[in-house]
Structure formats: structure tokens, C-alpha cells
C-alpha positions as CSV (number, residue, x, y, z in Angstrom):
1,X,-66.9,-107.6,-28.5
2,X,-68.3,-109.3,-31.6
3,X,-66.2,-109.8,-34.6
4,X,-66.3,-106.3,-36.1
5,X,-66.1,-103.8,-38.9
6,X,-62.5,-102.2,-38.2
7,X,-61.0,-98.8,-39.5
8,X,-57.0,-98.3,-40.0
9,X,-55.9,-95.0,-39.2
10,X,-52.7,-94.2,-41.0
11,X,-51.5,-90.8,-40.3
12,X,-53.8,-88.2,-43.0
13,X,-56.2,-90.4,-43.9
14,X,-59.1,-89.8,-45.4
15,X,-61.7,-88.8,-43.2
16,X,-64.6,-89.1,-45.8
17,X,-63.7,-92.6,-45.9
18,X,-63.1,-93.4,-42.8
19,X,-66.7,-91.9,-42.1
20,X,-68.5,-93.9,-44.8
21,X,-67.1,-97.0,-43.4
22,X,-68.3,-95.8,-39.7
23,X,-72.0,-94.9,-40.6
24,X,-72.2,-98.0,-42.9
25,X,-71.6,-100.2,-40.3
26,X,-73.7,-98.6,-37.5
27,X,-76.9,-98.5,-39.8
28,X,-76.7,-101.4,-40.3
29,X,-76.1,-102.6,-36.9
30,X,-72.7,-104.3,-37.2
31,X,-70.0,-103.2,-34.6
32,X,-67.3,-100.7,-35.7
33,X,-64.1,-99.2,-34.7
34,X,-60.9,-97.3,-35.5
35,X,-57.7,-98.9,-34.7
36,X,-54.2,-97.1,-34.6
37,X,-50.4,-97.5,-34.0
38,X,-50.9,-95.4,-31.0
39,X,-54.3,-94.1,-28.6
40,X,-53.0,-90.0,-29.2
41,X,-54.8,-88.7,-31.7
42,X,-54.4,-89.5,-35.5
43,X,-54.2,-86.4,-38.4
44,X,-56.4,-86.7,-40.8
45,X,-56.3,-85.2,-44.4
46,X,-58.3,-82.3,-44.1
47,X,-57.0,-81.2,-40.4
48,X,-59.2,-83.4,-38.2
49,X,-57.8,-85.2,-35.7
50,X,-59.2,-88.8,-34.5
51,X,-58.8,-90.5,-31.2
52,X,-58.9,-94.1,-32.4
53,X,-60.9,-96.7,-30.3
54,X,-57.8,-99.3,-29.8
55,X,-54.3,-98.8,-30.4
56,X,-52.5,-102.3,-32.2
57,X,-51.5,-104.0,-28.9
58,X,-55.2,-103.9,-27.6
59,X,-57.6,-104.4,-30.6
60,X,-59.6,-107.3,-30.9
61,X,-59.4,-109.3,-34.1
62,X,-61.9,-107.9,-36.8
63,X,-64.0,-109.4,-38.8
64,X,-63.3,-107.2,-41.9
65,X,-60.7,-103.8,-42.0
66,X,-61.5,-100.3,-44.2
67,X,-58.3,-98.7,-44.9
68,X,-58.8,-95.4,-46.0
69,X,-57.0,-93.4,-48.2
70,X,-54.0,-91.6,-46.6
71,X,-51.2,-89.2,-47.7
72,X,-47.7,-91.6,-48.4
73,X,-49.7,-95.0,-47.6
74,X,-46.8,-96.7,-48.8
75,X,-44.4,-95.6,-46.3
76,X,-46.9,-96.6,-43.5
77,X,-46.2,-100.4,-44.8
78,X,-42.7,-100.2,-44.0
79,X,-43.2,-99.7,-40.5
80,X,-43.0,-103.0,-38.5
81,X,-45.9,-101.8,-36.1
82,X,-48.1,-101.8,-39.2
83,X,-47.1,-104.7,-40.7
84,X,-47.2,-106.6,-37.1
85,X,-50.9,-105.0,-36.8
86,X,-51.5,-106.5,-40.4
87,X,-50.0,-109.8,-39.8
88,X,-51.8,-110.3,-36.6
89,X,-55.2,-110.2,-37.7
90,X,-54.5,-111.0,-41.4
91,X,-55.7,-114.4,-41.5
92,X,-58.7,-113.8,-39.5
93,X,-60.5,-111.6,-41.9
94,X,-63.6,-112.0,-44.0
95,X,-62.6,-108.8,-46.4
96,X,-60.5,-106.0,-46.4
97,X,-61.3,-103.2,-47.8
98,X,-59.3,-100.4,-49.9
99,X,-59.5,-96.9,-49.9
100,X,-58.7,-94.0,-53.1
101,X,-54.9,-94.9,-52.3
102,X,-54.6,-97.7,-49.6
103,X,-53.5,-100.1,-52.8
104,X,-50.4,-98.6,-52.1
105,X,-50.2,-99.8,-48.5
106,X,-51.3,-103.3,-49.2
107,X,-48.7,-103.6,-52.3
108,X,-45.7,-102.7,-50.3
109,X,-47.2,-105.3,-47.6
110,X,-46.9,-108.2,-50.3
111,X,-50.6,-108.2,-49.8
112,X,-52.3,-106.3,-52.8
113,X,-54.5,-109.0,-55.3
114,X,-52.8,-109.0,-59.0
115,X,-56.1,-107.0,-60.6
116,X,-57.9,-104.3,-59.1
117,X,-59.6,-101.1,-59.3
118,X,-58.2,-98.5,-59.3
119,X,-56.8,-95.0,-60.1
120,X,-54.6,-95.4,-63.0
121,X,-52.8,-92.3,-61.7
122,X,-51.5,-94.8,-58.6
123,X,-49.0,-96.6,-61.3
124,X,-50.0,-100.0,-60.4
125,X,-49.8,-101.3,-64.0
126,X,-46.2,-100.5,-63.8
127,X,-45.5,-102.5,-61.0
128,X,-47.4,-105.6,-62.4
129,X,-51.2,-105.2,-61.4
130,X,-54.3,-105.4,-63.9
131,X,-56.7,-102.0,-62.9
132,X,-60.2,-103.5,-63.7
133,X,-62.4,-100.9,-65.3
134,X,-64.9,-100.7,-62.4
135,X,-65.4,-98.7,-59.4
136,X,-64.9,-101.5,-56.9
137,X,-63.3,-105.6,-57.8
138,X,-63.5,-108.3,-55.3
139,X,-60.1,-110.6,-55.7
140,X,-60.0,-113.2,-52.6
141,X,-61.0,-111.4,-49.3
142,X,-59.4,-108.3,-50.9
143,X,-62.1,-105.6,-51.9
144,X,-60.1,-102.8,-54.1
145,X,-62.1,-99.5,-55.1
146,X,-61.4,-96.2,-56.6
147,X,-61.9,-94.5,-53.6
148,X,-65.0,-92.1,-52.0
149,X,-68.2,-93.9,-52.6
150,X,-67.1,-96.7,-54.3
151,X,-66.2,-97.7,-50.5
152,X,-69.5,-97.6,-49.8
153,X,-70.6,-99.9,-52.5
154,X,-68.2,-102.2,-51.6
155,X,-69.0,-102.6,-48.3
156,X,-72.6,-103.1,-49.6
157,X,-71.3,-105.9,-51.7
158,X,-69.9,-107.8,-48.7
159,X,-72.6,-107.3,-46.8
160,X,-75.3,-107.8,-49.1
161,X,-77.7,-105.2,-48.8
162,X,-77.7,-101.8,-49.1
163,X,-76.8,-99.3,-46.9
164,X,-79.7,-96.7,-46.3
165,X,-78.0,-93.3,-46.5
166,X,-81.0,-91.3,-44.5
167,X,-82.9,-92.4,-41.7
């Protein structure tokens, strides 16, 4: 497979992001998938349940990685199978991209950019960040947003073009 457009599954993420970042990429022809600790199915936050595509051991190395939103992203960071995952294809990324809360994930990584956007209701200021007054900021390969459709414009930043919402 070519390098491609990859979606973390923590455990209750968002599905509305997750989904944005899926359609994106398919109308616009780049290759997508969902990659998880495990192949059983993932929770989502509002009671779906995903099958992802590759579970860690198997996926190939991405060119760029959504993660969505997720109830306690945080604690997902202190699990070595998810920092492994992140470690692994870490230096072979072109962007990653962060969901309404994923800042949380990537902070407790060691991997969240010193300013970014987001919610002031996360408390990254506290813990030493600049939140950027704007829906999405670019810092390195590291593509923080505010969550929801700000994904979406994101992604159309990286890519360069927009992403045509109807057929």
C-alpha cells in the first residue's frame, strides 16, 4: 500500500472525526485507514463500534495520522502499546493531525508542539503551552485544531486543496 492517510482509534473516540478524516481522504483519492491496539472492535463515543483496518503489529507506516478526539486521551498515552505504535511510525510522518482533545494524548507522549489550538477548557496553558486564537495551527509536522470541522480544514491545509463535501 501507498503511504497513507491513517486514523488512531483510542477507545471512545470521536466518530465524527474519525469520519471526516475518512471521507476527506477518499474524495480526494488518497488511501485511508484505521489503525488500533487490537483487530476486536473499538467503542466509539456515541456507542458505535469500529473494526479497525490494522491492529499496531500489522500497520504499514503512514504518511500522515488523524487522531480523533477520545474520552481520557491522556491515559491512552501511558500505555506502552500506544506509545510503541507512536514511536514506530513517528519519524516517518509528513503531519499528524489532532482532534477536539487528542492534545492531551500527544502531551503526555512528550510529543505536543509548545503553541496550539485549542480548547481553553483542556488546561494546556497551565501546563506550559500557548492556545493560538485560531481553529487550526501548524507547529512542525504537528497540526493542532479545536476539534469537529476544524479537522477538516486542517487536512485541507496539508493537502492543499479543498475537500469537496458533496459529490
Amino acid at each position: 500500500m501507498e503511504k497513507a492517510l491513517a486514523v488512531l482509534l483510542l477507545p471512545e473516540f470521536s466518530e465524527l472525526e474519525a469520519a471526516l478524516a475518512l471521507e476527506a481522504a477518499r474524495r480526494l483519492g488518497l488511501p485511508a485507514y484505521t489503525v488500533a491496539k487490537g483487530r476486536k472492535g473499538t467503542f466509539a463515543l456515541a456507542g458505535s463500534v469500529w473494526t479497525p483496518t490494522y491492529a499496531f503489529p500489522a500497520a504499514p507506516q503512514p504518511r500522515a495520522l488523524v487522531i480523533p478526539g477520545a474520552r481520557r486521551p491522556r491515559e491512552r498515552a501511558r500505555d506502552p502499546a500506544y506509545l510503541a505504535f507512536l514511536e514506530e511510525v513517528w519519524e516517518g510522518l509528513e503531519a499528524v493531525f489532532v482532534g477536539f482533545n487528542a492534545h492531551l494524548f500527544l502531551e503526555e507522549a512528550g510529543r505536543l508542539p509548545e503553541a496550539v489550538a485549542a480548547s481553553s477548557g483542556l488546561g494546556l496553558e497551565a501546563r506550559g503551552h500557548r492556545v493560538v486564537a485560531s481553529p487550526w495551527h501548524r507547529e512542525g509536522r504537528v497540526y493542532t485544531t479545536r476539534g469537529g470541522l476544524h479537522l477538516l480544514e486542517a487536512l485541507e491545509a496539508w493537502l492543499g486543496r479543498p475537500v469537496p463535501l458533496v459529490d
